[in-house]
C-alpha positions in Angstrom: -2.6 11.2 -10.4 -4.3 12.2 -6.9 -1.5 14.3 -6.0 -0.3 16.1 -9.5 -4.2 17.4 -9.6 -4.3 18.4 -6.0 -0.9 20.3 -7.1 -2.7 21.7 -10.3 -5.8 22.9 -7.6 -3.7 24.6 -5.7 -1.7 26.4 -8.3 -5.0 27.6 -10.1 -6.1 28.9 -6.9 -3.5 30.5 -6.1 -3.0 32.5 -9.4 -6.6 33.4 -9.3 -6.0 35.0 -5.6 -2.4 36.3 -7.1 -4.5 38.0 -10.1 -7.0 39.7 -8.1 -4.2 41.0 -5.7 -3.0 42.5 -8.7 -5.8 44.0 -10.0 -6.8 45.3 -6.1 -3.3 47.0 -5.9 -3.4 48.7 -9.2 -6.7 48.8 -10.9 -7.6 51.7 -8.6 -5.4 53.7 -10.4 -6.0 52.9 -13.7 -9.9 53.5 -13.6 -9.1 56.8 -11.6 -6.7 57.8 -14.6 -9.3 56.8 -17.3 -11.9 58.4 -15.2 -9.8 61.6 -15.1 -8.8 61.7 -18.9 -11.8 60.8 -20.7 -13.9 63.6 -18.0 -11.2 66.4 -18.9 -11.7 65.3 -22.4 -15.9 66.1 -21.9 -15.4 68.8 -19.5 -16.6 71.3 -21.7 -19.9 69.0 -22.7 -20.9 68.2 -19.5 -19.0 70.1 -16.6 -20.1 73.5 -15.0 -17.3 75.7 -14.0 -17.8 74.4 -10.3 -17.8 70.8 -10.5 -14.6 71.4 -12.6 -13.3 73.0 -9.9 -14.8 70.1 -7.4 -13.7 67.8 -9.8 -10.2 69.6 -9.8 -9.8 69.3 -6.1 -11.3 65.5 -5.5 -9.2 63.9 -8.0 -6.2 64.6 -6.1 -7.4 63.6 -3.0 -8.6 60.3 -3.9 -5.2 59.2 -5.3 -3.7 60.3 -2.2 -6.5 58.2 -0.6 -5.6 55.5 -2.6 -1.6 55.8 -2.0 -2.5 56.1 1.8 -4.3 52.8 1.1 -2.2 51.1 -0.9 0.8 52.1 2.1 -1.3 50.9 5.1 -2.3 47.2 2.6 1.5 46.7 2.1 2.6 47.1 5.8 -0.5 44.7 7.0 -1.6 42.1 5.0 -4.6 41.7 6.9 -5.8 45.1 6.6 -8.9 44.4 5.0 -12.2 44.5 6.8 -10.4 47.1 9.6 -11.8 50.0 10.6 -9.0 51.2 8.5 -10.5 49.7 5.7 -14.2 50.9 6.3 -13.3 54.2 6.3 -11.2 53.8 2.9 -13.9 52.3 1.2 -16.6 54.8 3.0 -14.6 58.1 2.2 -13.6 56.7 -1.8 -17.6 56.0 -1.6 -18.5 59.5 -1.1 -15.4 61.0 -3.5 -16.6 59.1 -6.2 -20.2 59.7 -5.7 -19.3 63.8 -5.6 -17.1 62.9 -9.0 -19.6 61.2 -10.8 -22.2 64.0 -10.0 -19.5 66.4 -11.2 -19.0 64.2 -14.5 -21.0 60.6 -14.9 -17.8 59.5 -16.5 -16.0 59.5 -13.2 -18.9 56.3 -12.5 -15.6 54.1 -14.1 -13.6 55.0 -11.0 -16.9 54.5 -9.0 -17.1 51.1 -10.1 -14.5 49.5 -7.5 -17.1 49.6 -4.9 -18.6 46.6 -6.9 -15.2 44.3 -6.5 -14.0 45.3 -3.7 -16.8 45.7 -1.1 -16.5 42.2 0.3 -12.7 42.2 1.0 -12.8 45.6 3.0 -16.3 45.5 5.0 -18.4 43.3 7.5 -20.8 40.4 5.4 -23.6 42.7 6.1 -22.0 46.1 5.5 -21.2 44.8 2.2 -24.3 44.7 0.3 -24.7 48.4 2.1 -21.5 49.2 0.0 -22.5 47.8 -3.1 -26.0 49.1 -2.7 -24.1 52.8 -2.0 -22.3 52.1 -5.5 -25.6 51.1 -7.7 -26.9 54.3 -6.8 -23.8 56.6 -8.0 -23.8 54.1 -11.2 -27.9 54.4 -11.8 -27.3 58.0 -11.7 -24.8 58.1 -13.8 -26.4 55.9 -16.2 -30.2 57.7 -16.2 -29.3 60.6 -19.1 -28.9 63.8 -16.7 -26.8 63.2 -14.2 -27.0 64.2 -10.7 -29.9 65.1 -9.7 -32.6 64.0 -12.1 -34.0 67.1 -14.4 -37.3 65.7 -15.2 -39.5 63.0 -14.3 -38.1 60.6 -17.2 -34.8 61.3 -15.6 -36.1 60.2 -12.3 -38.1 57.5 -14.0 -34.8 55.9 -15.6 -32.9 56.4 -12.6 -35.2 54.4 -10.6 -35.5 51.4 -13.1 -31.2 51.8 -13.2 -31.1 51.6 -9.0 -33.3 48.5 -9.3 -31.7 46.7 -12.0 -28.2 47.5 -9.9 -29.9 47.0 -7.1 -31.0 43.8 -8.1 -27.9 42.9 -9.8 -26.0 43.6 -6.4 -27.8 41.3 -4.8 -27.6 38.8 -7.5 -23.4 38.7 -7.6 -23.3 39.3 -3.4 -25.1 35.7 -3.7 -23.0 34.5 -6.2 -20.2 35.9 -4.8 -20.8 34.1 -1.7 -21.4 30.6 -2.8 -17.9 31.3 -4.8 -16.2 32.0 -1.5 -17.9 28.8 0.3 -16.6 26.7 -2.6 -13.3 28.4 -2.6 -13.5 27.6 1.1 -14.8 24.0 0.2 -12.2 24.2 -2.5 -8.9 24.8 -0.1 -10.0 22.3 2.8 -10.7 19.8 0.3 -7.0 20.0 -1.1 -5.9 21.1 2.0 -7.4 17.5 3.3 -6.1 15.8 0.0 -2.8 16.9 0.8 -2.5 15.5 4.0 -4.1 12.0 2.9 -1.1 12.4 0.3 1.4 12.9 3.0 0.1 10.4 5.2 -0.6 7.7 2.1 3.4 8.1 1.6 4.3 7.9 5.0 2.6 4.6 4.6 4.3 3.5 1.2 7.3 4.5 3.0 6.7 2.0 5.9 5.3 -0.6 3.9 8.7 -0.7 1.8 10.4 -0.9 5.2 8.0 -3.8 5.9 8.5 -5.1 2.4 12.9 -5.5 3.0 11.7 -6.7 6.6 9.9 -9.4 4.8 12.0 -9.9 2.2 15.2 -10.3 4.8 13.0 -13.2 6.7 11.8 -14.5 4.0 15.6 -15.3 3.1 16.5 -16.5 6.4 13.5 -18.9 6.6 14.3 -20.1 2.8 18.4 -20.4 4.4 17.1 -22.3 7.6 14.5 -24.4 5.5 17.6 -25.7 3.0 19.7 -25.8 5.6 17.3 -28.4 7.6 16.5 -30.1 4.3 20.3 -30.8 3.8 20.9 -31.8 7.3 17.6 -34.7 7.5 18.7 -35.6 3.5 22.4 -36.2 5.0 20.7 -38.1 8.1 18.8 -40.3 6.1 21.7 -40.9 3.1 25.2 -40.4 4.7 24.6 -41.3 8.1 22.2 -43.9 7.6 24.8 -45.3 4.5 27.6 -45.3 7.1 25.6 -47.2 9.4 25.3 -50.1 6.9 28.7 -49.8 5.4 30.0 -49.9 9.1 27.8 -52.8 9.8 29.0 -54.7 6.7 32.2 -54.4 7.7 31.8 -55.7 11.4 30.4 -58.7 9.4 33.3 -59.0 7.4 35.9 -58.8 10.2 34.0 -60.9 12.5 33.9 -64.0 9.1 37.1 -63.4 7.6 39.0 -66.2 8.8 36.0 -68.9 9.5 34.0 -67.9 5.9 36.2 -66.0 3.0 33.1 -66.0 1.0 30.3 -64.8 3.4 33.0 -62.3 4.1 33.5 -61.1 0.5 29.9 -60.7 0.8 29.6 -58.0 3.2 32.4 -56.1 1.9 30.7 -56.0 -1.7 26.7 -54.6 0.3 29.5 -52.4 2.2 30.9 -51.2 -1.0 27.7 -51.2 -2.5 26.0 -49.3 0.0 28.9 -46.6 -0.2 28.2 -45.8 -3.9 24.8 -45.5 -3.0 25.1 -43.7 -0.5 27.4 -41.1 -2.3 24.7 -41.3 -5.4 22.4 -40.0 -3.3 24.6 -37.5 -1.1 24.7 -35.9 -4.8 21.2 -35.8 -5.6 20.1 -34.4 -2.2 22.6 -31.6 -3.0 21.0 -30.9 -6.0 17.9 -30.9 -4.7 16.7 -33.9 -6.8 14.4 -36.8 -6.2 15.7 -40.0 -4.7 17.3 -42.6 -6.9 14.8 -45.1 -6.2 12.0 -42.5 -7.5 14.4 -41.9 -10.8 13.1 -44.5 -12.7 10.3 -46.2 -10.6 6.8 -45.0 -9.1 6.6 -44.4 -5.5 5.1 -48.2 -4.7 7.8 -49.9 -7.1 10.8 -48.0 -4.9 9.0 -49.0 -1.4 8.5 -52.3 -2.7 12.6 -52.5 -3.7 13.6 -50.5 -0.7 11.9 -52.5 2.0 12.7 -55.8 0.2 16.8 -54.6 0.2 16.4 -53.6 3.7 15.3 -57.0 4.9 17.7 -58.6 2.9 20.6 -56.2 4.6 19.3 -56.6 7.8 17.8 -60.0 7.9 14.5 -59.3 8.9 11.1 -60.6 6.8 9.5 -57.7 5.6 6.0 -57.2 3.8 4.9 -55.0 1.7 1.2 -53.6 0.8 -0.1 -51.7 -1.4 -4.2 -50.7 -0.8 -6.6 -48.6 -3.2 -5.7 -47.6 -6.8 -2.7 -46.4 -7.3 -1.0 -42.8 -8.7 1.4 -40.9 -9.8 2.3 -38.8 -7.4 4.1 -35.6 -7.6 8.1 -35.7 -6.6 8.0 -34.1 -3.6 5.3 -35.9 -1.9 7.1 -39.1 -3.0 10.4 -38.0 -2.1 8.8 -37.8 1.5 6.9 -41.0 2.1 10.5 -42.6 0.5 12.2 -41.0 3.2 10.2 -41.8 6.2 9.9 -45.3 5.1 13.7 -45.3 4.8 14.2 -43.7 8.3 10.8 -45.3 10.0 12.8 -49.2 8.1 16.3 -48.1 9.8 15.1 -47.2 13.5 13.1 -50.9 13.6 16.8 -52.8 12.2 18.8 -50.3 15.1 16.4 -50.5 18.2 13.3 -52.7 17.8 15.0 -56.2 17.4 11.5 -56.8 15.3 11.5 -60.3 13.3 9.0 -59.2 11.4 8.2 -55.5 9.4 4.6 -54.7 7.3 5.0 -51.6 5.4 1.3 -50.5 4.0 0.8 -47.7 1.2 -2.6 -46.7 1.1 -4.3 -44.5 -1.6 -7.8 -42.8 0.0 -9.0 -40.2 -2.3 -7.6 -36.8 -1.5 -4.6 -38.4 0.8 -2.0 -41.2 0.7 -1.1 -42.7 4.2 2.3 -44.9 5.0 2.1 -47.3 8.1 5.5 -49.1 8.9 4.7 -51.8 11.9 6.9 -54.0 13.6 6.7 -56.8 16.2 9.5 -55.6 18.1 10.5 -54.4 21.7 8.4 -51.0 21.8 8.8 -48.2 23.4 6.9 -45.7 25.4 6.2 -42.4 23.1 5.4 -40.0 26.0 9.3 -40.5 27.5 11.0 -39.4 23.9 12.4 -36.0 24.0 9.4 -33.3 22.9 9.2 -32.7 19.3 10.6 -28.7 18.9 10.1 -28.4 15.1 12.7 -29.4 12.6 15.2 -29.8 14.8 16.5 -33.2 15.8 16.1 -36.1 13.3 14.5 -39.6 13.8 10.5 -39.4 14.8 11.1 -35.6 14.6 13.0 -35.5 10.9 10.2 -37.4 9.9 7.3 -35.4 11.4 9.2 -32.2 10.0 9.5 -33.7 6.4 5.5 -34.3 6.4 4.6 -31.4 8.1 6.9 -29.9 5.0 3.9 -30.4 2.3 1.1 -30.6 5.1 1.3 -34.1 6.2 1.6 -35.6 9.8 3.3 -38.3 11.5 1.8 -40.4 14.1 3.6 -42.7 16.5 2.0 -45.3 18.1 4.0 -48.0 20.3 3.9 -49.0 24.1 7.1 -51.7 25.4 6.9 -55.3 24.5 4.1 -54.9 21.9 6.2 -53.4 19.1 5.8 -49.8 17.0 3.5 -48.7 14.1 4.4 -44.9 12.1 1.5 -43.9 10.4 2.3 -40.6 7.8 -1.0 -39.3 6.6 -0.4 -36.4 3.6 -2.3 -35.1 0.7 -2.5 -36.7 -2.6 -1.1 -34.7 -5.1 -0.7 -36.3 -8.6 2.1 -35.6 -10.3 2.4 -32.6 -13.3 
């Protein structure tokens, strides 16, 4: 809207100036013709036999003033308010003043002075122009022409100069304050239209900025699936092999001395595969764990860490502190996961004989500790943690970090490991 009425400014502006070009370029002629024909027409009322013949001679040379004029204007614009134009207004002056003397009907053609006396003279040799005009209209107007006959004559011409006088005065102050807010006028949409410009250079930009942002925002929403694939593949497929591969070991190793332990390990092996694959599927499709299908988040740790001790052989305990809640999938999917992965690097490395696994609800947040008795390590001589990259301690520091968690390792060697994953409670919708 800003910009259509800055347009509609400047267009009314403009016509106004084109108008009054217009009317500068031919009005003189018209006024001098009406002048002309409606003196002729009185001539015998009011003219003498010499100011005919004055009258006869000045007509002609102020249209060839006025052609002269109107010659010099089109050649040079910026004629006006030249010496040039001084001496065209100062010489049509005097013409018309003689005219009007002659005939006061010729005032008509002496009324330019009025319009025009700004454009062609000097601020203060203006109101000396106009001031020149409202005496050639006062006498004109005061009943006997040029000069006065009788004192009533001279009376009404001096209350006419005044009132013109006055007048002049009047519309050179109005006229001025008109120019200053035409002035005002033009810088103001002179100003508008650069804010214009420049407020589209900056739409311009900020679309740029907008596909900028758009393109990244795809790339980071690729580069986040893509690591949520590869830590949901860690912690199902790879982690599924590692069992079925286990189970298998077992089976080869009791074939011959124990059929049935045997045929025990192949069906967790076998079982493990179609859970494995089960959740392969779901992690494709974005979907929750299995475990958290049917149960609540402390019903699937509870299962998963009792499975996992029975798979691995290790006595495992599970806790559950503070009132429990519902929480919302993704924040269960994530302490699911970093049980599972926190459960699988005690049965790979630690050698633990015993595992507590603690769910705690506190208000706002929901922590997860996994502990085990187990061999230890020392945390400052792992590989530094660059992000989502990686998987183990990082995979599981990037999945809390995911909805605004954090992991926390603490372990030294010989005095086993504790994973502590603090994130916020969010209740499920």
């Amino acid at each position: 809207m800003g910009t259509g009425r800055t347009g509609g400014d400047a267009a009314a502006v403009t016509t106004a100036e084109q108008g009054w070009e217009q009317f500068f370029r031919y009005g003189p002629y018209g006024l001098l013709g009406l002048a002309t024909v409606v003196s002729a027409m009185s001539a015998d009322l009011i003219m003498s036999r010499t100011g005919t013949y004055v009258a006869g001679v000045l007509v002609p040379v102020a249209l060839v003033l006025q052609l002269g004029w109107g010659r010099r204007r089109s050649r040079d614009r910026s004629a006006g308010r030249s010496r040039a134009a001084q001496f065209y207004f100062a010489v049509r002056t005097v013409v018309a003043f003689v005219l009007t003397w002659c005939n006061p009907f010729f005032s008509m053609f002496a009324l330019l002075g009025y319009f025009d006396a700004a454009r062609l003279l000097p601020k203060r040799a203006a109101r000396v122009g106009m001031l020149a005009t409202a005496v050639t209209m006062a006498g004109s107007q005061c009943g006997s022409g040029f000069p006065p006959d009788t004192l009533t004559n001279w009376t009404a011409f001096g209350i006419l100069l005044a009132l013109h006088s006055t007048l002049v005065l009047v519309f050179a102050q109005l006229d001025t304050r008109q120019a200053e807010h035409a002035r005002t006028q033009i810088d103001t949409i002179a100003e508008l239209e650069s804010a214009n410009a420049r407020l589209e250079q900056a739409l311009a930009e900020n679309a740029g900025l907008h596909a900028q942002l758009l393109v990244q925002a795809r790339e980071a929403g690729v580069a986040d699936e893509r690591s949520r694939l590869a830590a949901e593949i860690h912690d199902t497929i790879a982690q599924g092999l590692t069992g079925i591969i286990a189970q298998l070991q077992a089976v080869t190793s009791t074939a011959d001395s124990d059929p049935a332990l045997a045929r025990e390990h192949f069906d967790r092996a076998a079982a493990l595969a179609r859970h494995s694959l089960g959740e392969a599927r779901r992690s494709v499709r974005n979907l929750v764990p299995a475990a958290l299908a049917h149960d609540d988040l402390p019903e699937a740790l509870e299962k998963t860490v009792a499975s996992w001790a029975e798979r691995v052989g290790v006595r495992a305990e599970f806790t559950v502190t503070g009132t429990a809640e519902p929480l919302h999938d993704e924040v269960g999917a994530t302490l699911l996961r970093i049980a599972e992965e926190a459960l699988a690097n005690a049965g790979r490395h630690s050698g633990a004989s015993r595992v507590g696994v603690t769910l705690s609800f506190m208000g706002d947040e929901v922590t997860l500790d996994v502990r085990d008795d187990g061999c230890g390590f020392d945390p400052v001589a792992l590989p530094p943690y660059r992000g989502t990259d990686g998987f183990g301690l990082s995979g599981m520091r990037a999945r809390a970090e995911r909805i605004a968690g954090a992991v926390v390792v603490e372990s030294e060697p010989g005095n086993g490991a504790a994973v502590s994953a603090r994130v916020p409670l969010v209740p499920h919708q």
